[in-house]
C-alpha positions as CSV (number, residue, x, y, z in Angstrom):
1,X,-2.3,-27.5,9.0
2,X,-5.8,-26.4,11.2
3,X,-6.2,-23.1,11.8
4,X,-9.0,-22.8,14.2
5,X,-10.5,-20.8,17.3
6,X,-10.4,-21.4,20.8
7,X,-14.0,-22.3,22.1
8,X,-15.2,-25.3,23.0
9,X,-18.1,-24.9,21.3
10,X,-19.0,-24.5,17.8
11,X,-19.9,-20.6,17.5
12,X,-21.0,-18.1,15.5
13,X,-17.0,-16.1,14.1
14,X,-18.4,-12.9,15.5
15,X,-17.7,-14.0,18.6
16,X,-14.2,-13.3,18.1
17,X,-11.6,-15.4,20.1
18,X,-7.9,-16.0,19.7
19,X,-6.7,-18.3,16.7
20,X,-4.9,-21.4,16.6
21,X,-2.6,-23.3,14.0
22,X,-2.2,-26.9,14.3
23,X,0.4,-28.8,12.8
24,X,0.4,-32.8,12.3
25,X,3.4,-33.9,10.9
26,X,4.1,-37.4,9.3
27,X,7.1,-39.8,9.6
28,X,9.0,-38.6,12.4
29,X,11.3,-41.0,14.2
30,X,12.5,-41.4,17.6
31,X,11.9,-41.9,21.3
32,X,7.9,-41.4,21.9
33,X,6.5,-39.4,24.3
34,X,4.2,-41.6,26.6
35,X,0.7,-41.7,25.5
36,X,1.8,-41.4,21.8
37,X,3.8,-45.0,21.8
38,X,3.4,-46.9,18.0
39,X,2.9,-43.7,16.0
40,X,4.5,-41.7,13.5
41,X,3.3,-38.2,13.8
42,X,4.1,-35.3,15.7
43,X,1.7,-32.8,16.4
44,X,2.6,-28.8,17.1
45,X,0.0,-26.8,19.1
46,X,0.6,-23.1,18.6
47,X,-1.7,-20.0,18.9
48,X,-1.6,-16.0,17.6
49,X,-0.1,-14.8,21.0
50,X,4.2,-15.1,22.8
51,X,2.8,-16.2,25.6
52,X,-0.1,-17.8,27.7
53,X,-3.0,-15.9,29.5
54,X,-1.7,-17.6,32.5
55,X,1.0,-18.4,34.7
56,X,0.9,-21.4,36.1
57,X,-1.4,-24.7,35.7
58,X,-4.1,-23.7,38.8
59,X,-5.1,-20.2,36.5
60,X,-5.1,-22.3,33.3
61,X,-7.1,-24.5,35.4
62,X,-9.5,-21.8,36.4
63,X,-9.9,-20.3,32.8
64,X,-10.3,-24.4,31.4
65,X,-13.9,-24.7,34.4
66,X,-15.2,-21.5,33.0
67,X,-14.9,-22.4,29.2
68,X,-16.4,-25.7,30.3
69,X,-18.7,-24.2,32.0
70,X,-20.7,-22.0,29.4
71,X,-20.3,-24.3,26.2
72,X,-22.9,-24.7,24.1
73,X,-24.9,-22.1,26.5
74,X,-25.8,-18.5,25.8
75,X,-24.8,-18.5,21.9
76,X,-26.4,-14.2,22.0
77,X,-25.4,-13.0,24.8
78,X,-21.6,-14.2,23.8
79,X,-22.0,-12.0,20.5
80,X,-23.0,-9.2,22.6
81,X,-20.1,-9.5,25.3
82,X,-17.8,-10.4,22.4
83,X,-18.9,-7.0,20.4
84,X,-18.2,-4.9,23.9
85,X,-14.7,-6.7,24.4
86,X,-13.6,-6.1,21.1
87,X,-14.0,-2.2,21.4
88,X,-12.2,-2.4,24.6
89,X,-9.5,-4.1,23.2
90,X,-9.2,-1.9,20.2
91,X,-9.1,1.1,22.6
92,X,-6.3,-0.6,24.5
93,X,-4.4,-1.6,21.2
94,X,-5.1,2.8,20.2
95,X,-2.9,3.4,23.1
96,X,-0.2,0.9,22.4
97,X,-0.9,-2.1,24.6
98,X,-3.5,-5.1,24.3
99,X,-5.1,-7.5,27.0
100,X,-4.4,-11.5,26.7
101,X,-7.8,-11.6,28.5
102,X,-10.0,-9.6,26.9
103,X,-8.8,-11.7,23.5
104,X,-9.4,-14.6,25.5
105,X,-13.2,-13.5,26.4
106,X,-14.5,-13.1,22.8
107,X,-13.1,-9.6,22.1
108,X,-10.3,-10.6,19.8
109,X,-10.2,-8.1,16.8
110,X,-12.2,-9.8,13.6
111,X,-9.3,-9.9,11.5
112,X,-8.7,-12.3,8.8
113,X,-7.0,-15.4,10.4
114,X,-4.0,-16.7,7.8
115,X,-2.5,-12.9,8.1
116,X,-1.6,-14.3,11.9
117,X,1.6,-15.4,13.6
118,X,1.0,-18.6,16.0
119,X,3.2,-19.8,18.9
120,X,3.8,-22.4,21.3
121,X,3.9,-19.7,23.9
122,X,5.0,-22.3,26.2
123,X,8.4,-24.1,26.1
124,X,9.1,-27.4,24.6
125,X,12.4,-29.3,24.1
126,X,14.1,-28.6,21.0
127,X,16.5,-32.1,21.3
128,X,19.2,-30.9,23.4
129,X,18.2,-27.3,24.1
130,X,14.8,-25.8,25.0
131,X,13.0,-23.3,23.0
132,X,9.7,-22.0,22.2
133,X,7.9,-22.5,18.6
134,X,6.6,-20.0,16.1
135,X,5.3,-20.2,12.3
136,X,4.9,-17.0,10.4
137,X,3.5,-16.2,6.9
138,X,6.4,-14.8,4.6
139,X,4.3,-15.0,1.3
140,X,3.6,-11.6,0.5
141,X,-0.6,-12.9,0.1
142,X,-0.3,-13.7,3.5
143,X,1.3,-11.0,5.1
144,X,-1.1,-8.7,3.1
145,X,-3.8,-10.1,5.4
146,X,-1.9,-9.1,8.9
147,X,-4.2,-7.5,11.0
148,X,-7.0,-6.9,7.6
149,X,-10.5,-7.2,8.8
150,X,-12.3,-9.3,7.3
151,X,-16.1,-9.3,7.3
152,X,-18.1,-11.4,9.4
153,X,-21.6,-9.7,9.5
154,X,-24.4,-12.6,8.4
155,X,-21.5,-14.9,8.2
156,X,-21.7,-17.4,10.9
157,X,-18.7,-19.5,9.5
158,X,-17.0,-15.9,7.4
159,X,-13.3,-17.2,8.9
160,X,-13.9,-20.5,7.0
161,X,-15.0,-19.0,3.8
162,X,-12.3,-16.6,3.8
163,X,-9.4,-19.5,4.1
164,X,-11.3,-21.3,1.4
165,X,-11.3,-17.9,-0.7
166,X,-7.4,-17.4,-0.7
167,X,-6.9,-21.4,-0.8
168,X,-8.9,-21.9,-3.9
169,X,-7.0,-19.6,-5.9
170,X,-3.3,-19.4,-4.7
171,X,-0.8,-21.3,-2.0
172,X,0.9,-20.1,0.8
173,X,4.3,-19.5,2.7
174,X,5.2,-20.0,6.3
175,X,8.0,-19.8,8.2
176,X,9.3,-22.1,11.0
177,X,10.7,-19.8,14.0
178,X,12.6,-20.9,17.2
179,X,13.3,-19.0,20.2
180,X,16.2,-20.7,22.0
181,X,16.4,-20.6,25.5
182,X,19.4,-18.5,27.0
183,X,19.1,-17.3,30.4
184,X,17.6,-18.9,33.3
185,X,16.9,-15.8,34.4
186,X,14.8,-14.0,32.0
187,X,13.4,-17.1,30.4
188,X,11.5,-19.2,32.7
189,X,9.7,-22.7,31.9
190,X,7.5,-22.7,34.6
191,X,5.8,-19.4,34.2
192,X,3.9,-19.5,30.7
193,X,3.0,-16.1,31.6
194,X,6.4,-14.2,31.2
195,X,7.4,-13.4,27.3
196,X,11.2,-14.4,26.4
197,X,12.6,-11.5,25.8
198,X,13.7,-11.0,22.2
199,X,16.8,-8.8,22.5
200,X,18.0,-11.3,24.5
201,X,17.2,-14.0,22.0
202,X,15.5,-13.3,18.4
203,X,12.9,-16.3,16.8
204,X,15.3,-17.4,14.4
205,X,14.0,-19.0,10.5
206,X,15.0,-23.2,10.9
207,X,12.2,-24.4,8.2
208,X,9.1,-23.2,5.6
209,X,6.0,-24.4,5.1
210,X,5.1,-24.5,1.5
211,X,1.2,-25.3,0.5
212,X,0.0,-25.0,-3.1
213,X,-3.5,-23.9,-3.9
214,X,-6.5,-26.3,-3.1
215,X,-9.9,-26.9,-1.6
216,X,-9.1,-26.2,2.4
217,X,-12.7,-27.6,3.4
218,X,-15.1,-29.8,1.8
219,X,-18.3,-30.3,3.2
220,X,-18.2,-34.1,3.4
221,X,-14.7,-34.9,4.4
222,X,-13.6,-32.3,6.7
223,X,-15.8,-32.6,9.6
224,X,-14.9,-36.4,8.9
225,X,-11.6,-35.4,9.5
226,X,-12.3,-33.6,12.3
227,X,-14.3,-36.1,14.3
228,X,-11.7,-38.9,13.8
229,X,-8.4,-37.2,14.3
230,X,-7.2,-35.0,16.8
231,X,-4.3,-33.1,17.9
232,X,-2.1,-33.0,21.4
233,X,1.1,-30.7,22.4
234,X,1.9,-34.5,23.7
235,X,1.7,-36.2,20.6
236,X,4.8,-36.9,19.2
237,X,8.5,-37.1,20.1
238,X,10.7,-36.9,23.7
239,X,13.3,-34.3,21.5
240,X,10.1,-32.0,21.7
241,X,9.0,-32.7,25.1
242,X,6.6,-30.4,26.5
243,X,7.7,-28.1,29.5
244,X,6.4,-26.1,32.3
245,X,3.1,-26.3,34.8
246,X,1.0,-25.3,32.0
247,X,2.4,-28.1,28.8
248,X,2.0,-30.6,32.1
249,X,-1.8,-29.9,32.6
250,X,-2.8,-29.3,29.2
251,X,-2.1,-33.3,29.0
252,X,-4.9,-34.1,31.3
253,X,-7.3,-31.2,29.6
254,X,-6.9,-32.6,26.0
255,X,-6.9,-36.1,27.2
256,X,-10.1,-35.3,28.9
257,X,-11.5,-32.8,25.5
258,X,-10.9,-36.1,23.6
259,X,-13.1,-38.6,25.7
260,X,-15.5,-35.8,25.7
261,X,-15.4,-35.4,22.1
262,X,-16.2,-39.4,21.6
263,X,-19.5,-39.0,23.9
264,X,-20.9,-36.3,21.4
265,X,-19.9,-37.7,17.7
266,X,-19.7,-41.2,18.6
267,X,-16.5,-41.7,16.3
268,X,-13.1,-43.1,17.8
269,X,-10.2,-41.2,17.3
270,X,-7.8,-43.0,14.8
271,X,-4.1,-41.6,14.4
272,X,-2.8,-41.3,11.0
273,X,-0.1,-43.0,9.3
274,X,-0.1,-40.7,6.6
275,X,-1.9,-37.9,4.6
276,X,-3.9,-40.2,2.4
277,X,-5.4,-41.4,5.8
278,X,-7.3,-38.7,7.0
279,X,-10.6,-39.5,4.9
C-alpha cells in the first residue's frame, strides 16, 4: 500500500491536494492486460473522491497539460493559492457541498491522510460484471483520523511523519468495497464525471486489509522503492480491465509519467515478483 498526493512534483504538504492509495498486489493469475504480459501483480489506483474531476478523456487531458505545465515551478506562490483554496473549500464544505476542483488546485483540507476513503472513481471490470472500487478504514485508530487535521506548519513532509507516527506503534484495518454496476442508465462508463448513485447500488464489504505495526518509510529504502517500481490502473489482469474515456487515456499519461520519471532518476523500472523484491 502507497498513500500519496497528486502533484507531479515533489512539494511542500501545505500545499494540500487530493490523496491517493495505491495497491500492488502479488500472485494473481490470469489473462494479462496488454502492456503487463509476464507478470504477477496487479496494481489498484484509487483516490479520496466517488468520482473524477472530469468527464471525459479531452478535460482530463486539459487538467494532465496544466499539471505538466507548472511542475517543479513556483513552489511559494502554490502555498499561497493553496492556503486561499482551502478556505474556499472549507466555506463550501460549511454549507453542505465541496468542489472536486478546488481540491484538485491545492485547496484540499490538511487532514490527516489514513482517516481517508480512496476510490477508483472510474469503472473497471470486476470478471464478469463491472464495478467501481473502494478501500475504507474500519479500525477504530483509523477512523478516529477521518477528517482530523493534522499539523503541517514547518513540516514540509508532516503527512509522512504522521503515517510513520501511527505505523510505528499500532497496525491498521481496511476494507475492500465494490459498487456493482446496475443500470445503464444512472451508471455510466464513459462519463467519470457522474457518481453511481448509492441507493441504487450500496459499496458492498468483499475483502480487508490487515497491516501490523511497522516502519512505513525508511530513509534509504523507500525512495529506492520509489524510483524502481511503479504503479498503473493497467497493470494487472483482463477480469479487472479498465473502463471508460478517462481509464483509456490515463494508459498513455502513466506510460508517458514513467519514461519521464527514467530521464530524472536514471533507474529502470523493475516489476516485482514479490514483497521481498522491492529493496
Amino acid at each position: 500500500m502507497r498513500f500519496s498526493t497528486s502533484p507531479g512534483d515533489i512539494l511542500d504538504d501545505k500545499v494540500s491536494t487530493p490523496r491517493g492509495l495505491a495497491i500492488k498486489v502479488f500472485d494473481v493469475a490470469g489473462e494479462r492486460l496488454p502492456g503487463s504480459e509476464g507478470a504477477t501483480t496487479q496494481d489498484f489506483l484509487l483516490v479520496n473522491g466517488k468520482a473524477f474531476a472530469t468527464p471525459n478523456a479531452k478535460a482530463f487531458l486539459a487538467n494532465v497539460k496544466l499539471l505538466a505545465a507548472t511542475t517543479d515551478k513556483a513552489e511559494g506562490l502554490k502555498k499561497v493559492l493553496s492556503a486561499v483554496l482551502g478556505g474556499a473549500e472549507t466555506i463550501i464544505e460549511a454549507a453542505g457541498g465541496q468542489s472536486a476542483t478546488l481540491k484538485s488546485l491545492g485547496g484540499h483540507p490538511k487532514t490527516h491522510v489514513l482517516g481517508e476513503s480512496f476510490f477508483s472513481m472510474a469503472p473497471i471490470r470486476f470478471g464478469d460484471y463491472v464495478a467501481k472500487l473502494g478501500v475504507r478504514p474500519i479500525a477504530p485508530a483509523l477512523t478516529a483520523l477521518t477528517d482530523k487535521p493534522v499539523h503541517l506548519d514547518d513540516k514540509p513532509n508532516g503527512l509522512r511523519e504522521a503515517v510513520s507516527a501511527f505505523f510505528a506503534g499500532q497496525g491498521g484495518e481496511w476494507e475492500v468495497v465494490v459498487q456493482l454496476r446496475t443500470s445503464a442508465d444512472t451508471m455510466p462508463i464513459e462519463d467519470a464525471h457522474k457518481p453511481w448513485p448509492e441507493d441504487e447500488s450500496p459499496y458492498l464489504p468483499v475483502a480487508r486489509l490487515v497491516v501490523g505495526p511497522q516502519a512505513s518509510w525508511d530513509e534509504a529504502r523507500s525512495p529506492r522503492i520509489n524510483d524502481a517500481s511503479a504503479c498503473s490502473p493497467w497493470h494487472g489482469i483482463a477480469a479487472h480491465q479498465p473502463l471508460g474515456s478517462i481509464m483509456r487515456v490515463r494508459k498513455a499519461v502513466y506510460e508517458a509519467s514513467q519514461a519521464f520519471r527514467l530521464t530524472r532518476t536514471g533507474c529502470p523500472l523493475h516489476e516485482p515478483a514479490a514483497v521481498a523484491d522491492l529493496g
